[in-house]
Legacy VTK file of the C-alpha trace (Angstrom):
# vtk DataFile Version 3.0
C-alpha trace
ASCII
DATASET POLYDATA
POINTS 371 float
-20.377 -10.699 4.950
-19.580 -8.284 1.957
-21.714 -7.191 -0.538
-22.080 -8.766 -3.685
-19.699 -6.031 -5.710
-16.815 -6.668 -3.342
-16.971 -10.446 -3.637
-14.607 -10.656 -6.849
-12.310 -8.746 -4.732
-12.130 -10.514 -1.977
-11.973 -13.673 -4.447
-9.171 -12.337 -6.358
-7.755 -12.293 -2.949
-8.109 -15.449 -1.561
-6.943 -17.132 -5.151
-4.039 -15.043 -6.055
-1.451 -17.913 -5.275
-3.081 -20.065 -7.322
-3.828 -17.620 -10.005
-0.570 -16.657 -10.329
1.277 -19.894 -9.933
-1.208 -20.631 -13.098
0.163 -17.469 -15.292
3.881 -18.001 -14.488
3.151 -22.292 -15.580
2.176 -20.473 -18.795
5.269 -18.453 -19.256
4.668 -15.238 -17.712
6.727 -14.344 -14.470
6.172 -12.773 -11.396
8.194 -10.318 -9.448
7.986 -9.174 -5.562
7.773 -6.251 -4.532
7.637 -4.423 -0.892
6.540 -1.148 -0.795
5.073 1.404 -3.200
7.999 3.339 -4.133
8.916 0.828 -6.331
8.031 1.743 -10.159
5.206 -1.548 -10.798
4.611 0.324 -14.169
8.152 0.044 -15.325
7.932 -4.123 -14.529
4.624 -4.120 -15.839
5.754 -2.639 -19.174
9.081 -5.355 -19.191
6.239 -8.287 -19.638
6.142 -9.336 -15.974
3.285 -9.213 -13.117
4.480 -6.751 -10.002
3.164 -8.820 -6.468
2.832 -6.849 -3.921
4.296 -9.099 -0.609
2.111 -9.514 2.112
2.189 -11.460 5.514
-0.959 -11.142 7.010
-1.539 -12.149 10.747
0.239 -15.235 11.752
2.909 -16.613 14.033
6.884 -16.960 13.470
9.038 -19.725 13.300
11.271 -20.084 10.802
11.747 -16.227 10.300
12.856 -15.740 13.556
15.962 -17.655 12.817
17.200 -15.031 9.633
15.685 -11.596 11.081
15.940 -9.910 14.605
13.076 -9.377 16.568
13.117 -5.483 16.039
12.110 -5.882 12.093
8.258 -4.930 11.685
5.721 -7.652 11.758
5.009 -7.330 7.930
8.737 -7.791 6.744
8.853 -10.914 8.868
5.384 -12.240 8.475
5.709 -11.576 4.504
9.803 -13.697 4.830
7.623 -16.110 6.970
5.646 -16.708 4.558
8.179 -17.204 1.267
9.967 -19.853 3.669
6.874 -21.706 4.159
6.731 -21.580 0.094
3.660 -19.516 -0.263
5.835 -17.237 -2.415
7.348 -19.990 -5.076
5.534 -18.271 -7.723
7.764 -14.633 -7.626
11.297 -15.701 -9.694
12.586 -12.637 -7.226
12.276 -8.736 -5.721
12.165 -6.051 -6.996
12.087 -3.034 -4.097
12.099 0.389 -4.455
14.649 2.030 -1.708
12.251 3.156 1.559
12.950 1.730 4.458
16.424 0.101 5.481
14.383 -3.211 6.799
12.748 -3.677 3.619
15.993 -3.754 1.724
17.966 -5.609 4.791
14.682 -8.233 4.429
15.272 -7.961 0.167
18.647 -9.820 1.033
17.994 -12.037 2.866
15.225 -13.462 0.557
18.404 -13.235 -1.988
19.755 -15.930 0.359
17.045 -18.198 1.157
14.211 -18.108 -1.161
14.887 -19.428 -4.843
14.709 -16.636 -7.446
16.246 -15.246 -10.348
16.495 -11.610 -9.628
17.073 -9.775 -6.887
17.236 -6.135 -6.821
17.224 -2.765 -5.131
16.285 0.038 -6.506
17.805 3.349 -5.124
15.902 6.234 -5.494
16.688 10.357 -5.522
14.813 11.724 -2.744
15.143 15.499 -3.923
13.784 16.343 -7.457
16.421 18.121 -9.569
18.314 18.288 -13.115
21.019 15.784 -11.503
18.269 13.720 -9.558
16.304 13.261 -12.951
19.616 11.891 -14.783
20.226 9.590 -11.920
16.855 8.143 -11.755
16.834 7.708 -15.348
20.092 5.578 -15.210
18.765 3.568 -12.656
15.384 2.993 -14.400
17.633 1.908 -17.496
19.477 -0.243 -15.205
16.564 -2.369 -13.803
15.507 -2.480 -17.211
18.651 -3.616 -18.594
17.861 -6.645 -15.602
14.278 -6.919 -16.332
15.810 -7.763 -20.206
17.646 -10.305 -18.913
15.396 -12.114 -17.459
12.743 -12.194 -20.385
11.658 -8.737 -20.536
10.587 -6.990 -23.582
10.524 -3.262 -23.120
9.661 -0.321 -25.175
8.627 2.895 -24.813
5.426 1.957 -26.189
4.586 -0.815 -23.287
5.765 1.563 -21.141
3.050 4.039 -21.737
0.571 1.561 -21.952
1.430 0.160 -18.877
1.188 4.190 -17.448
-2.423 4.394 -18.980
-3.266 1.302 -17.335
-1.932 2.174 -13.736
-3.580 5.655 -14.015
-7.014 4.551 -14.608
-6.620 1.628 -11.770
-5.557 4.818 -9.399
-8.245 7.406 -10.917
-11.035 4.752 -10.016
-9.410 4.247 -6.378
-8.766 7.735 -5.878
-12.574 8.175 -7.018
-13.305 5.766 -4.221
-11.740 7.726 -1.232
-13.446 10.823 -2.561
-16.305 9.341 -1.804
-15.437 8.390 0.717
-14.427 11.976 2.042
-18.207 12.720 0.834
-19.683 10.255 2.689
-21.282 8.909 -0.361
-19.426 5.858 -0.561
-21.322 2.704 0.068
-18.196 0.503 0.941
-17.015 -0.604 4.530
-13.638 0.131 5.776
-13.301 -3.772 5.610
-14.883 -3.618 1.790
-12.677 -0.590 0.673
-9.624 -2.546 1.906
-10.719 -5.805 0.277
-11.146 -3.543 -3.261
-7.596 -1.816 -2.735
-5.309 -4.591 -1.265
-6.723 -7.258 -4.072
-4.821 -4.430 -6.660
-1.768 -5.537 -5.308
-1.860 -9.263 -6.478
-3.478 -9.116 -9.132
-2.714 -8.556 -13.132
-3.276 -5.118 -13.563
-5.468 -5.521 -16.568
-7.564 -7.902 -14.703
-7.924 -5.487 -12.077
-8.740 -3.117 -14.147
-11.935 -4.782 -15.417
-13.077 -5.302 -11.856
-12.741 -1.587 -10.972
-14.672 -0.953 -13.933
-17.393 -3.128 -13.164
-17.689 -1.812 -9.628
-17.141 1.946 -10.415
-20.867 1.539 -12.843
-22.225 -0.604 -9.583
-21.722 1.977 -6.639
-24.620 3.770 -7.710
-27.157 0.826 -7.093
-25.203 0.038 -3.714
-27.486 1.008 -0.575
-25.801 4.047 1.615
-24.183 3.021 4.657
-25.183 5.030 7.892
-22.829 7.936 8.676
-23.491 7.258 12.577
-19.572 6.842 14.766
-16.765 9.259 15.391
-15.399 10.342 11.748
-11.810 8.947 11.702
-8.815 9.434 9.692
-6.335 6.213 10.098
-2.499 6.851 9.435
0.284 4.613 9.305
2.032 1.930 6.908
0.733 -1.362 6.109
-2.798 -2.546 7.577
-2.280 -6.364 7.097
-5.924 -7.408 7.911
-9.184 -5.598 7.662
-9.823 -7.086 10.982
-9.042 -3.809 13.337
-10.757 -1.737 10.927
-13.815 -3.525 11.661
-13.422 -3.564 15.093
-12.277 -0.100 15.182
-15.877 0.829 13.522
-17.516 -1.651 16.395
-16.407 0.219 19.123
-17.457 3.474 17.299
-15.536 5.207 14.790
-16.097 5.701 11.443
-13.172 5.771 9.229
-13.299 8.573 6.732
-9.879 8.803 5.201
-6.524 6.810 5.441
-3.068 7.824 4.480
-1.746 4.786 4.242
1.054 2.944 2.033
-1.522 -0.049 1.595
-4.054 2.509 1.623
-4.378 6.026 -0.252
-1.088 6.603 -0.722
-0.032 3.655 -3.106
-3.240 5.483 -5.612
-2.686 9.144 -4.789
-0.900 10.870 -7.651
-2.040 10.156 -11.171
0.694 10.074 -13.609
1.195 12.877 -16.153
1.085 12.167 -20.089
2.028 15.007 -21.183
6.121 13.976 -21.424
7.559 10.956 -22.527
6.866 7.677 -20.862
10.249 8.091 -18.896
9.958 11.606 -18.118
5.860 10.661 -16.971
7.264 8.019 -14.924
9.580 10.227 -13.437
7.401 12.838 -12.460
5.070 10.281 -10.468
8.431 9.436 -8.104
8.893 12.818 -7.490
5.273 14.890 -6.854
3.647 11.425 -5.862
2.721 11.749 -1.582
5.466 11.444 0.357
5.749 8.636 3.123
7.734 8.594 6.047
10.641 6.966 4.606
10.889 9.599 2.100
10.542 12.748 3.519
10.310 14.770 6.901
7.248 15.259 9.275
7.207 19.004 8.551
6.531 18.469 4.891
3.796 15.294 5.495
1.625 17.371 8.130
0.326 19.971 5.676
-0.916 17.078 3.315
-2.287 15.571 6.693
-3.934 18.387 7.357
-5.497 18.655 4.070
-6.874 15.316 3.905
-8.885 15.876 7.427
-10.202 18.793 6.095
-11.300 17.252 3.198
-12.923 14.514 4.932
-14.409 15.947 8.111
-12.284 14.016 10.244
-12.190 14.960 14.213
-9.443 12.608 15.058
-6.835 10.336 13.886
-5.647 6.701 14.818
-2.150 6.157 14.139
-1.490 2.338 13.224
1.749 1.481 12.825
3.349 -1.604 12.565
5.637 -2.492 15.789
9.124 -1.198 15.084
8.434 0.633 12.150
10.916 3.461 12.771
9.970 5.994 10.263
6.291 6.115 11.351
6.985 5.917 15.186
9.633 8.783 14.187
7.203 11.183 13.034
4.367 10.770 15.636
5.323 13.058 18.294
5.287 16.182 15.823
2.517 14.647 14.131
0.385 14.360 17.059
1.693 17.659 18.939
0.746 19.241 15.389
-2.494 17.912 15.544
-3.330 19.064 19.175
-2.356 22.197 18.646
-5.473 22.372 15.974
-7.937 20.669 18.332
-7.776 17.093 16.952
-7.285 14.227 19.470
-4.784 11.172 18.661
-3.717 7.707 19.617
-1.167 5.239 18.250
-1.962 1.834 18.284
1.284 -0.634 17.160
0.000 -4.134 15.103
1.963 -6.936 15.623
1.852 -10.335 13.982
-1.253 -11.297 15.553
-2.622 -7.629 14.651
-4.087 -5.770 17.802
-7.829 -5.964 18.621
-7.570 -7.005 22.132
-9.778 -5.184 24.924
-7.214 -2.749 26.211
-7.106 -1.565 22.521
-10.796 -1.441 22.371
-10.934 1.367 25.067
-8.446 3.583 24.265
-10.211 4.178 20.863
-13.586 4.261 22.579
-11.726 7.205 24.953
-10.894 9.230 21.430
-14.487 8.420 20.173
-15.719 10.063 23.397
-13.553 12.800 23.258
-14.534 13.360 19.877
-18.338 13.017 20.756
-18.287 15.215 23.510
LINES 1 372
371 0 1 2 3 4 5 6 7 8 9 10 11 12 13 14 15 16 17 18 19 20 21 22 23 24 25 26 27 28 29 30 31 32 33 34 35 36 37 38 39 40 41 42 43 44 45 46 47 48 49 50 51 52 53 54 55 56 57 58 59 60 61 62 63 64 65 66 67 68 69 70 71 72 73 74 75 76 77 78 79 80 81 82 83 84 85 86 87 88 89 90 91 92 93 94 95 96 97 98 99 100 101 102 103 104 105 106 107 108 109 110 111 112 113 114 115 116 117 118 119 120 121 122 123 124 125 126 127 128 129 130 131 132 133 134 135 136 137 138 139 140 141 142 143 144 145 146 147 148 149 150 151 152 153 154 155 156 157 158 159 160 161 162 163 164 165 166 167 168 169 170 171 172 173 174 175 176 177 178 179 180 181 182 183 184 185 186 187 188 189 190 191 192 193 194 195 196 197 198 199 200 201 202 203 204 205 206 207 208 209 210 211 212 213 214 215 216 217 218 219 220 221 222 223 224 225 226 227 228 229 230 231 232 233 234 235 236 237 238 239 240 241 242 243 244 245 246 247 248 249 250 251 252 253 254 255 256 257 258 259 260 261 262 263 264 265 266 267 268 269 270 271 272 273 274 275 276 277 278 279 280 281 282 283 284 285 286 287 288 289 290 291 292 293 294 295 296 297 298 299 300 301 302 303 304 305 306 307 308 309 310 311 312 313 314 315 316 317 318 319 320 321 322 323 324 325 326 327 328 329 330 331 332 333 334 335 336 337 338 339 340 341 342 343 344 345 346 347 348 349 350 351 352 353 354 355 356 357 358 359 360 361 362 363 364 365 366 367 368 369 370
């Protein structure tokens, strides 16, 4: 059970399809979207809703016939799901270059799932003078596409679709500081239900419900700081499930950096510049995921967030065959030993991963941790 607060969450959740099949029956579309790199303000301000895809545990059947086995469990559980028609409510994609699957998947959608637009958006990975003018052409061109398909934008939606966003990510960010505090009175499985419910929802609806639970938290009773403090790292956490189960056998998440998770809030957007230039700035200083940028630079920020947190070790979850992530982990974890916190990686598939042998190893870094 979840407390009362989170229950609109988890609502919004469980109705989204239905929600959003309602909107788009009323005229206003929906558009896809993979991973947070891609600018949901800039399709926000065009008159459209940005959906973030999800899969969600589950088997495979008719994926397995477009998509080789190697592809994470979330690209193909999240295709999966669009062939079963779950998805009929998106008229396309819009993804934000990251990973190579995540594009690769974007096509194939293009191929088999009925939609108006389809598009990739590449994206400068080094900020600069010529970067800037890149991005800016490529921002014009998905608006130029956006236009086409019914979109209305102006500078003015733009920044009113930046305000929006930044007071969604000030209340989440809010939440994980908290969180670091140990004054928030949220579950790992709550605090997941509040974030991931962001990602199909209106923003302005979402908005309302942040509000509402922001003035709550106060009246919330604490939740006992008892288990092995925790910081979880990794992609896409598709089900709240193993966080639950990691806090049964022990732990106690206390941070997350996490593309579903901390990342997709941290970095509030400047309005100091124009919309364009604000928008740009949030690409470039936002924090950097695996895709984007080397395990040298993402340890320091690492670092930073188990210090602010009181972390003692980390669980890496990543989904199975996520390159980037399983990339990085040997400097990230020989990084980490060499300050004296203990590690394990634990790979989700589509079923997720909260078997027994699971269940020790984590008890064995709760131990560790303990001792």
């Amino acid at each position: 059970m979840v407390k009362p607060a989170v229950l609109p969450f988890a609502q919004a959740l469980d109705d989204h399809p239905a929600t959003l099949s309602e909107m788009v029956t009323s005229g206003r579309k929906a558009l896809g979207y993979f991973c947070h790199y891609t600018p949901v303000e800039l399709i926000h301000a065009c008159g459209f809703i940005p959906v973030r895809i999800s899969g969600g545990p589950g088997r495979l059947e008719k994926a397995t016939n477009l998509v080789p086995d190697f592809i994470c469990p979330y690209m193909k559980r999240g295709l999966e799901r669009a062939l079963e028609g779950d998805y009929r409510f998106l008229s396309g994609i819009v993804q934000g270059y990251s990973c190579d699957a995540a594009c690769g998947v974007t096509n194939i959608w293009a191929d088999n799932i009925q939609g108006e637009l389809f598009h990739i958006l590449p994206l400068p990975y080094e900020d600069s003078a010529d970067s800037r003018h890149y991005l800016l052409a490529e921002f014009q061109h998905l608006i130029n596409k956006l236009s086409d398909l019914g979109g209305n934008y102006t500078d003015l939606t733009l920044s009113h679709s930046l305000e929006i966003y930044n007071r969604i990510r000030n209340h989440i960010l809010h939440f994980y500081q908290l969180r670091h505090q140990g004054k928030l009175p949220l579950t790992a499985k709550e605090l997941w239900l509040v974030v991931q419910a962001g990602f199909v929802s209106p923003p302005e609806t979402y908005l309302n419900l942040l509000d509402r639970l922001d003035a709550e938290l106060d009246n919330l009773p604490p939740l006992s700081r008892n288990g092995a403090p925790i910081l979880i790292s990794g992609s896409v956490i598709e089900s709240p499930d193993i966080l639950e189960f990691l806090e049964n056998r022990g732990g106690r998440i206390v941070a997350d950096d996490l593309c579903s998770g901390m990342r997709s809030a941290a970095t509030s957007t400047s309005m100091s510049g124009s919309p364009m230039e604000n928008l740009m700035d949030r690409h470039f200083k936002r924090f950097p995921c695996p895709t984007r940028s080397r395990a040298e630079d993402r340890f320091p920020l690492i670092h930073q967030l188990i210090e602010q947190s009181g972390a003692k070790g980390v669980v890496f979850m990543f989904q199975k065959f996520c390159t980037p992530h399983l990339s990085d982990f040997p400097f990230l974890s020989g990084q980490l030993k060499a300050i004296h916190i203990p590690s394990v990686v634990i790979e989700l598939d589509e079923m997720s991963q909260s078997d027994e042998q699971t269940g020790t190893r984590l008890e064995g870094l709760f131990e560790i941790i303990q001792d």
